[in-house]
Backbone bond lengths (Angstrom), bond angles and torsions (degrees), N, CA, C in turn:
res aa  C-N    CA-C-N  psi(-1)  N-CA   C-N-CA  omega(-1)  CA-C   N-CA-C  phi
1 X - - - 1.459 - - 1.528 108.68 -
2 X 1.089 121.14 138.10 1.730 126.13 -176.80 1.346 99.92 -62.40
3 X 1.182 111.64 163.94 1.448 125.18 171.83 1.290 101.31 -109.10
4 X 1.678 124.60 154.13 1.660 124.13 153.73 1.633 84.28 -143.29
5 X 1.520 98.70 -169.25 1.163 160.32 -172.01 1.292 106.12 -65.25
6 X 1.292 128.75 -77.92 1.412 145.32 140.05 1.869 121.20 55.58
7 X 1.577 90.89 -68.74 1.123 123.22 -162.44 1.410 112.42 -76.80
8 X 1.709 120.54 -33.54 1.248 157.44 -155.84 1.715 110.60 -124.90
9 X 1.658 103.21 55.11 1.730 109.65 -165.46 1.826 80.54 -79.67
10 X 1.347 107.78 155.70 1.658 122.62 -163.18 1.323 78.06 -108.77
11 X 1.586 114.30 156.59 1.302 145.88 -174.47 1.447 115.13 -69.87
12 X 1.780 106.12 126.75 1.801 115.98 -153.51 1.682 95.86 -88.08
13 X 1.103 106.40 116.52 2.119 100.73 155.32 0.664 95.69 7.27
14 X 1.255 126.43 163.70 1.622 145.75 123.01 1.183 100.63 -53.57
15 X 1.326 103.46 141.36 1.538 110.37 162.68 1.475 109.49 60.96
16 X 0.887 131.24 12.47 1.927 131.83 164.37 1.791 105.97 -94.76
17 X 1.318 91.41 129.30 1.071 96.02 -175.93 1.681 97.69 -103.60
18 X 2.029 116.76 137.95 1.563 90.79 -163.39 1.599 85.15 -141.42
19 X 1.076 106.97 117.34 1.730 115.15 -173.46 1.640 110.36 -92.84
20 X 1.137 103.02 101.04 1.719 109.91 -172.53 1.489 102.72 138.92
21 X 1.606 120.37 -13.90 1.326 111.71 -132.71 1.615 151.21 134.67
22 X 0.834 155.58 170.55 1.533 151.34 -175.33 1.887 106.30 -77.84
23 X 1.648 77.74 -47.43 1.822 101.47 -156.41 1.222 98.53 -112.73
24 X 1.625 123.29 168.31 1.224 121.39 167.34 1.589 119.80 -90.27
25 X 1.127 110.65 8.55 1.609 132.62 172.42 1.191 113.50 -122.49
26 X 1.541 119.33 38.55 1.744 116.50 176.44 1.445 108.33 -97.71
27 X 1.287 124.34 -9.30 1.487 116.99 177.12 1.270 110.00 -119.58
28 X 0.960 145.02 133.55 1.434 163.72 -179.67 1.433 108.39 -78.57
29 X 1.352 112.06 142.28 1.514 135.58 -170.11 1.593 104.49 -41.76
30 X 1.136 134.78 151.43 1.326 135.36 167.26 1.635 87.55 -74.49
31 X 1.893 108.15 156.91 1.205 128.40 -169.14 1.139 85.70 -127.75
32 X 1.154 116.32 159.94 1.555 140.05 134.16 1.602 128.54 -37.90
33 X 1.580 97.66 -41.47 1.565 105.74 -178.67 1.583 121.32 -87.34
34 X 1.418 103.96 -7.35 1.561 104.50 167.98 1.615 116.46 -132.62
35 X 1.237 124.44 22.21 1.681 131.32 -150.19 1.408 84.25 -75.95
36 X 1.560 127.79 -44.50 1.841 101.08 -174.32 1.497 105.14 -97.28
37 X 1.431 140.05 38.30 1.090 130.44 160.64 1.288 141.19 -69.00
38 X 0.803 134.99 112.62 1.892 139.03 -117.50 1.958 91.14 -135.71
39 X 1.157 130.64 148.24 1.031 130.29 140.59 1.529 123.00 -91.72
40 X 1.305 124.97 123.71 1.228 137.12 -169.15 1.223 145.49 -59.21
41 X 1.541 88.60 -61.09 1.560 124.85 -167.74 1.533 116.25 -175.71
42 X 1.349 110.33 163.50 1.490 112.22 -169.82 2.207 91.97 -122.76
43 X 0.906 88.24 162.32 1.994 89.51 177.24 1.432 98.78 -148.96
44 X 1.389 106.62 122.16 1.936 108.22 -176.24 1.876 85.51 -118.58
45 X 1.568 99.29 164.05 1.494 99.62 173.30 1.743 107.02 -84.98
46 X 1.512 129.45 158.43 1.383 109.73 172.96 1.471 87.59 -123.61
47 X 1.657 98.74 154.81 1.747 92.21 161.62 1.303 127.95 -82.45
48 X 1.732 105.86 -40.56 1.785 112.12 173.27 1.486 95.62 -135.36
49 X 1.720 104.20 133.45 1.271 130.93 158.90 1.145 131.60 -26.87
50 X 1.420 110.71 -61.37 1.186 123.00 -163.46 1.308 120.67 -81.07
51 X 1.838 111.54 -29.22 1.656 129.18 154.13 1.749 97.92 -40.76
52 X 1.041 112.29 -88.30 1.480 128.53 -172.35 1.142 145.22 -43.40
53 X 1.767 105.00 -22.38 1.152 106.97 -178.95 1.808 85.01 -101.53
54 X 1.361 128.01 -8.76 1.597 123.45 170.39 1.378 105.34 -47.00
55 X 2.004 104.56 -59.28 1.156 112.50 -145.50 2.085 103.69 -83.27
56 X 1.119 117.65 -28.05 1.318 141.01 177.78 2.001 95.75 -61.39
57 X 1.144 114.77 -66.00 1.530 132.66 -134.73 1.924 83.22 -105.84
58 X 1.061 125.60 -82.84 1.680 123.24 -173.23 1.348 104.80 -64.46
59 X 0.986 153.23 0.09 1.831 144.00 -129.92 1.772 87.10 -149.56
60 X 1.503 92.05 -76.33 1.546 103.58 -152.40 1.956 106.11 -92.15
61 X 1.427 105.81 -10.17 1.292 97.36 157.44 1.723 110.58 103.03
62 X 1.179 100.11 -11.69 1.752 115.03 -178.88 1.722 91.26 -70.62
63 X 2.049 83.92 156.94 1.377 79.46 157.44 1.790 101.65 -148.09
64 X 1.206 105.61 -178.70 1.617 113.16 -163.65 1.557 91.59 -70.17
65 X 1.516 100.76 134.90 1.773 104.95 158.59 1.317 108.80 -83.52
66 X 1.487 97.82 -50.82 1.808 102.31 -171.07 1.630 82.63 -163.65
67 X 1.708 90.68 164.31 1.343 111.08 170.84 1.439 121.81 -135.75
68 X 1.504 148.91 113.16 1.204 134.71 -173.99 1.777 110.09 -115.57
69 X 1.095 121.80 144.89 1.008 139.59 161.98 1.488 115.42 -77.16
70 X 1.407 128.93 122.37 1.467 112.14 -151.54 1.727 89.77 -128.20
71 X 1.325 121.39 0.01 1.305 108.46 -179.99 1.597 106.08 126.47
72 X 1.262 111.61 -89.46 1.656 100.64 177.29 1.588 105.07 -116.13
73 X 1.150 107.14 34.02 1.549 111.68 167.41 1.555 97.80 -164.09
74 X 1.433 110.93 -179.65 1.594 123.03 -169.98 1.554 104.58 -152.14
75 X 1.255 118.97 112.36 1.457 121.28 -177.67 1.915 111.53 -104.34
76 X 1.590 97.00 126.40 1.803 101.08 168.10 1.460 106.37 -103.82
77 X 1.399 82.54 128.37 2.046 94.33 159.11 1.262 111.49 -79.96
78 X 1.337 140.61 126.27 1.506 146.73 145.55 1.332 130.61 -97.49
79 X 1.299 108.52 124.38 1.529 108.16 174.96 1.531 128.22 -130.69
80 X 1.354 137.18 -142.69 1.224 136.44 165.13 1.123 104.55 -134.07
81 X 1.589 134.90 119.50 1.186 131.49 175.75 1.489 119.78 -70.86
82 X 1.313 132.03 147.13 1.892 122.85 -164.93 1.653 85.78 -62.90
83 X 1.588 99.72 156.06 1.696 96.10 148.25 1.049 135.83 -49.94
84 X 1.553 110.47 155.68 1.280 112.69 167.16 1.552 91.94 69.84
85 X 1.156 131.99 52.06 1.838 134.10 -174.70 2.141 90.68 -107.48
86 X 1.036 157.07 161.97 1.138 149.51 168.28 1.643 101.10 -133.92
87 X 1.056 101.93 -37.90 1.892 104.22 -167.84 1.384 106.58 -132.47
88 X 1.558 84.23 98.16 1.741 108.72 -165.18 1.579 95.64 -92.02
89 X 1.330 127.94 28.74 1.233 128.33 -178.99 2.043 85.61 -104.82
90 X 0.934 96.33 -54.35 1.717 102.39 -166.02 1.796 109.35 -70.02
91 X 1.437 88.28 -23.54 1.445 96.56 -177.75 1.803 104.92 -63.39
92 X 1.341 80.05 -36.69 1.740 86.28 -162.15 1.751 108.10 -70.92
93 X 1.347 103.34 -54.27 1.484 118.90 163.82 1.320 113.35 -49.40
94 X 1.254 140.48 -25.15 1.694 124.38 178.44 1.307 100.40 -94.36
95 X 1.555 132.59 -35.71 1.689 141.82 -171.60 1.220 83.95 -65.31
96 X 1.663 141.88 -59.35 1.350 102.44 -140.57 1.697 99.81 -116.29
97 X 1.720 104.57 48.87 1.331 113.32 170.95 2.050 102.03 -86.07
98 X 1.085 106.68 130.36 1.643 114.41 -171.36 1.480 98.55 -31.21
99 X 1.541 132.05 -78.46 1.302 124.83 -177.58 1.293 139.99 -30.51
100 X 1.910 99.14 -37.98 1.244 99.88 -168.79 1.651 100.73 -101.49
101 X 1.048 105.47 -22.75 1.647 113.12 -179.41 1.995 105.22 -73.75
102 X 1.163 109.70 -30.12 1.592 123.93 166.41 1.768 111.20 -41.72
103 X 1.441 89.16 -57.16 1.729 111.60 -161.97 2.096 96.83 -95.90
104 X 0.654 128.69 35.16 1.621 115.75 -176.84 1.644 91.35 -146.00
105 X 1.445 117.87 141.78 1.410 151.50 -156.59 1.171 97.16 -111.91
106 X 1.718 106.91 165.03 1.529 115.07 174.35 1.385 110.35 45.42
107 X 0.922 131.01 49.82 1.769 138.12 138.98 1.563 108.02 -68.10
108 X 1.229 116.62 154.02 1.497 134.22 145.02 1.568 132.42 -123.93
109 X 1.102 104.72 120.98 1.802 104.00 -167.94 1.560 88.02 -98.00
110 X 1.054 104.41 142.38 1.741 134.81 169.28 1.311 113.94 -90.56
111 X 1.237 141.34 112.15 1.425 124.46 -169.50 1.477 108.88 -131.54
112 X 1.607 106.21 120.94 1.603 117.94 -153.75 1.453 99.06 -126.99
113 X 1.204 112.06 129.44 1.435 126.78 -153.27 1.553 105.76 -109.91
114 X 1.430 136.99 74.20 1.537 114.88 -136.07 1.791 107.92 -58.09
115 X 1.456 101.80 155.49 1.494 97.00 163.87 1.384 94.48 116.20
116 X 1.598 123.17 -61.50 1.742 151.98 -154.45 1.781 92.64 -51.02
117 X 1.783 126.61 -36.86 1.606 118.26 165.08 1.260 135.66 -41.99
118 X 1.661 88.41 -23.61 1.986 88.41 -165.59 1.397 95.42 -134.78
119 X 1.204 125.06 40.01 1.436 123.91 155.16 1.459 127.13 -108.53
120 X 1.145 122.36 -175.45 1.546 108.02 175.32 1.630 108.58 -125.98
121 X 1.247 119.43 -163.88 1.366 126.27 -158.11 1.912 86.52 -99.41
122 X 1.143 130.91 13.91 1.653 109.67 168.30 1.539 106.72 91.62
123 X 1.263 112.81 -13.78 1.860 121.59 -148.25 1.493 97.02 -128.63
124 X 1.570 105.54 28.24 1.756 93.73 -173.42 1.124 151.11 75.10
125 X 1.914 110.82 -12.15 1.393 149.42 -177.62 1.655 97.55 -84.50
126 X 1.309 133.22 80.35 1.489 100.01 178.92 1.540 121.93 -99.76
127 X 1.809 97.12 34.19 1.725 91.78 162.14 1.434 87.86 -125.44
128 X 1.146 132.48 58.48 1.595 136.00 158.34 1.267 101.44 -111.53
129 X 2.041 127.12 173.30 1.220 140.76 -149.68 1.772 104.00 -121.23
130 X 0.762 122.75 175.96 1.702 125.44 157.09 1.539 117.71 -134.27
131 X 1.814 83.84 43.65 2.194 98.47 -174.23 1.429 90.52 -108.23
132 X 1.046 109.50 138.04 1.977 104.87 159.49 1.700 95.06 -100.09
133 X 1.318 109.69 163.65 1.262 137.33 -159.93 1.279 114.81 -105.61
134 X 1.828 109.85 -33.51 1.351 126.49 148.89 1.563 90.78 112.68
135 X 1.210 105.74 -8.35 1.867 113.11 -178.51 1.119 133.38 -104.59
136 X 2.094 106.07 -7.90 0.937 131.63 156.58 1.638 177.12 -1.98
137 X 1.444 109.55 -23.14 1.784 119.40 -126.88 1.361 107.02 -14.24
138 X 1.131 115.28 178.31 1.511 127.60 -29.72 2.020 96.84 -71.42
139 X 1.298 122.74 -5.67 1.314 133.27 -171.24 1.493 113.42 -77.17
140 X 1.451 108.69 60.12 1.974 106.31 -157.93 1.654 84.57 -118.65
141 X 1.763 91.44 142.57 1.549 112.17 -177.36 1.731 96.33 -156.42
142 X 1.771 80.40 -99.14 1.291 120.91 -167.36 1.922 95.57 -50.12
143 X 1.519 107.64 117.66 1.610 101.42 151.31 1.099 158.92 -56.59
144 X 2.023 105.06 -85.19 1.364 105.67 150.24 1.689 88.90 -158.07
145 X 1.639 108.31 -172.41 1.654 112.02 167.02 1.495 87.81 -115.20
146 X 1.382 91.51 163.41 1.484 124.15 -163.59 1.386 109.72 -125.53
147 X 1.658 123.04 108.42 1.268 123.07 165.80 1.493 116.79 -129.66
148 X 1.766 106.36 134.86 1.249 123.08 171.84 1.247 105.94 -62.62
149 X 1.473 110.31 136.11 1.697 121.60 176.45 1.766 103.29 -134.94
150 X 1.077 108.12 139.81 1.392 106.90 164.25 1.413 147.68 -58.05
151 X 1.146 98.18 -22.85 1.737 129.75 166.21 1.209 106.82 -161.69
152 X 1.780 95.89 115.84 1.692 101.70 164.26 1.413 150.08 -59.27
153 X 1.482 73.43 -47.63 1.907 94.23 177.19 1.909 102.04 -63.25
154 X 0.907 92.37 -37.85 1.841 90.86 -174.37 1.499 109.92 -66.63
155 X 1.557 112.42 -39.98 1.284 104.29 -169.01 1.777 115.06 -75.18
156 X 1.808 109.51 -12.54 1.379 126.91 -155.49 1.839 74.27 -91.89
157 X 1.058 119.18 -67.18 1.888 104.12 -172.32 1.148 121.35 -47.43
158 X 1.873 116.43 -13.16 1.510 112.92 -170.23 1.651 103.53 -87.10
159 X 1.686 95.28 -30.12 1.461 74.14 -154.06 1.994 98.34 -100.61
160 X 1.156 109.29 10.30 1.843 121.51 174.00 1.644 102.08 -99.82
161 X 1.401 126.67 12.99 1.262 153.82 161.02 1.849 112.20 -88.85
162 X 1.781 92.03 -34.63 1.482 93.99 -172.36 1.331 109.44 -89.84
163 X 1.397 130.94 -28.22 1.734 169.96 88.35 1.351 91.61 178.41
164 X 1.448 110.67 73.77 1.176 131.10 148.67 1.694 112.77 -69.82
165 X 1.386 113.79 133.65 1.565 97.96 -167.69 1.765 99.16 -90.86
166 X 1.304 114.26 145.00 1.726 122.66 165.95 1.504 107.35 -85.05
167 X 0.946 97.30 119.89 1.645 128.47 169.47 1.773 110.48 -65.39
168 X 1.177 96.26 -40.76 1.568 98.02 -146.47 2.197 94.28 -171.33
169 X 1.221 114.14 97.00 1.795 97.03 -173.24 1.900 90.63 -103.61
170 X 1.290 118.05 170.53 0.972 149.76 -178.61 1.558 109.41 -47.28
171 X 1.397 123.71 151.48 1.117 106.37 -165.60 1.769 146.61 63.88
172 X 1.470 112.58 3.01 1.074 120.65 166.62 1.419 91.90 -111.47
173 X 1.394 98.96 156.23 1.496 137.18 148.10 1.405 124.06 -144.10
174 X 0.937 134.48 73.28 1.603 151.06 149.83 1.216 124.61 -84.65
175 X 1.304 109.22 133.45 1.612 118.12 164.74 1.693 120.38 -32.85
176 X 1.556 105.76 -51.81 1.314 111.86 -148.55 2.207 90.14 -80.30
177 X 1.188 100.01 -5.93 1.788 87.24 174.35 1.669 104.78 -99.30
178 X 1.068 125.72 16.89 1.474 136.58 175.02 1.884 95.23 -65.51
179 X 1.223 138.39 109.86 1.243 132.49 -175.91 1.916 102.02 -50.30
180 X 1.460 112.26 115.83 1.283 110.98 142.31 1.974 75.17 91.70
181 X 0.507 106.74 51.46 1.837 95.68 177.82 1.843 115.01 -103.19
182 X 1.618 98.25 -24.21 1.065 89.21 173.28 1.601 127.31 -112.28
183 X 1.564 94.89 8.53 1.781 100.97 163.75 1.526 101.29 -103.70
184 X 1.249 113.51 -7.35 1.895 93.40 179.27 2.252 100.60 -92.50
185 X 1.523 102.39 -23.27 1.163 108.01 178.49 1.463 105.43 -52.90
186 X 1.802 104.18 -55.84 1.797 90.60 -166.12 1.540 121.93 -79.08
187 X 1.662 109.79 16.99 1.587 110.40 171.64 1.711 94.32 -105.61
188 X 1.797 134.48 17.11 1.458 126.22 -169.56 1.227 110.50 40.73
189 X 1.658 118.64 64.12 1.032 115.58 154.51 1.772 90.80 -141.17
190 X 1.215 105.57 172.35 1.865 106.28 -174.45 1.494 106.79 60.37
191 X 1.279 132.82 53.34 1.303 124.12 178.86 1.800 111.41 -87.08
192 X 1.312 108.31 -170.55 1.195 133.87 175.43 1.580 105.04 38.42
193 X 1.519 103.37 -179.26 1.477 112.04 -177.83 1.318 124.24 -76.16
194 X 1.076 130.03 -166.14 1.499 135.74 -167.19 2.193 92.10 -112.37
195 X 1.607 86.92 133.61 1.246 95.53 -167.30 1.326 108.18 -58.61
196 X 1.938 147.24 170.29 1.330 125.46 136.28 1.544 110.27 -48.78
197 X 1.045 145.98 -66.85 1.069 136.34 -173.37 1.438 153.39 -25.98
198 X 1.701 84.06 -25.16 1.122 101.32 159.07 1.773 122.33 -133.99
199 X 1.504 104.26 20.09 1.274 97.63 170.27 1.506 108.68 -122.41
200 X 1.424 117.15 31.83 1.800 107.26 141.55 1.637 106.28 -94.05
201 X 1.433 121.66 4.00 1.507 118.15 157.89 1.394 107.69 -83.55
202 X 1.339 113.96 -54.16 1.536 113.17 -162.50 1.747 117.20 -67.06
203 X 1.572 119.98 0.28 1.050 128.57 169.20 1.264 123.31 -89.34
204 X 1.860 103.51 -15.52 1.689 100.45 -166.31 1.601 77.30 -94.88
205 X 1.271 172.90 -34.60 1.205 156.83 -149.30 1.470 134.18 -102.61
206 X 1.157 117.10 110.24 1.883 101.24 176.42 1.118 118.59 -94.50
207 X 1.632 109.50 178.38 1.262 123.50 -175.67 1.562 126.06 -134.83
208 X 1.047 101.25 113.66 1.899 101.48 -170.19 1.681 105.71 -111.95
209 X 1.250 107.35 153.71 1.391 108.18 170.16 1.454 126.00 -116.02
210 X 0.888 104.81 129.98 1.879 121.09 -177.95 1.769 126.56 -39.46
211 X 0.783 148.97 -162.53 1.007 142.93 -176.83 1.516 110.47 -101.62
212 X 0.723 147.67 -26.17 1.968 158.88 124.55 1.208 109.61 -48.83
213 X 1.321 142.06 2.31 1.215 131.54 162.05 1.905 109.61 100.42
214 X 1.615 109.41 -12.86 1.339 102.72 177.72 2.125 128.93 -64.87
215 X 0.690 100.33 138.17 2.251 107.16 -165.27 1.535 80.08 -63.27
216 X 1.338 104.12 145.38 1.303 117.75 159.92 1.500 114.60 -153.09
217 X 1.725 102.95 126.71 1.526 109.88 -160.67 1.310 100.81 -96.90
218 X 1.562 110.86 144.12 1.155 115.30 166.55 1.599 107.43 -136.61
219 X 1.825 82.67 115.54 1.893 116.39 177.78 1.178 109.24 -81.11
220 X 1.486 123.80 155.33 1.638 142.24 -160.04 1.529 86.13 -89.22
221 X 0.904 132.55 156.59 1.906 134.12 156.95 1.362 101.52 -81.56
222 X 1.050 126.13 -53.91 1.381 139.97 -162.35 1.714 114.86 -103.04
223 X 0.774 130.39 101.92 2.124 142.71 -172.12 1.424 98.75 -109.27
């Protein structure tokens, strides 16, 4: 397989915002061998169901495609039905027909490990999880998910009403809510402030966390 460049995008301005990319050669030609390659779905582990599919399904507005029991775990599909959807029975039944559930985006799989509700974190805590959050130390990956909402501030009182915890509410921009800013600061990495450029974005958006501890952003539809 050829090698390029590609892989190795060189470091963006500060504060440049670069749509495509760094460079004007950071994405490579559409192929033949991947032109309908689609991202699908995302799959996080959960510890309890019934937290999650509250906070996922009543909260955040998803609803179940399908659910299978697979043996020593149990996986949920979540999605968003189009507007104007009325019979979320059919909705659910045609989405999670193989073809069409194959070809449709923005899914979320729930991934339930049986047993993982009523255990503890190993550490003596036995209403703690054995999920990392991905935001963690030293256990850092996973970020957050990202959902468009129509009004933020409204949706951040509904769901810190539910005692959903705020991560991050509307109207801030500070360093110190940068996830992990001040343990990646004291190894000199994550330095300096948050550009303007990007913090009349980073003020319109909050951040709440899930019932396992995963960030979940909620973007304005409308800027």
């Amino acid at each position: 397989m050829a090698t390029n460049n590609f892989h190795q995008p060189p470091k963006n301005e500060e504060g440049a915002f670069c749509a495509g990319g760094p460079t004007p050669t950071f994405n490579p030609p559409q192929t033949p061998t991947t032109a309908n390659y689609r991202l699908n779905h995302l799959a996080i582990r959960i510890k309890d169901p019934t937290r999650s599919l509250r906070f996922y399904v009543d909260l955040l507005g998803m609803r179940v495609v399908f659910s299978m029991n697979a043996g020593p775990f149990t996986i949920y599909y979540l999605g968003h039905p189009p507007p104007g959807t009325e019979d979320l029975d059919s909705w659910a039944k045609e989405t999670s027909e193989i073809p069409v559930m194959t070809r449709t985006s923005g899914l979320l799989e729930l991934y339930h490990m049986h047993g993982t509700e009523s255990k503890g974190d190993g550490n003596g805590n036995e209403d703690g999880g054995q999920i990392s959050s991905g935001n963690v130390p030293p256990n850092l990956g996973f970020a957050h998910l990202g959902f468009t909402v129509p009004d933020v501030p409204v949706a951040v009182e509904r769901l810190k009403s539910a005692g959903v915890t705020v991560l991050k509410d509307v109207g801030v921009c500070e360093r110190g809510h940068v996830p992990l800013s001040e343990w990646e600061a004291e190894r000199g990495v994550g330095v300096g402030e948050i550009h303007p450029n990007y913090a009349w974005f980073f003020e319109k958006f909050a951040m709440v966390a899930d019932p396992d501890g995963y960030s979940v952003e909620l973007i304005p539809q409308n800027i």
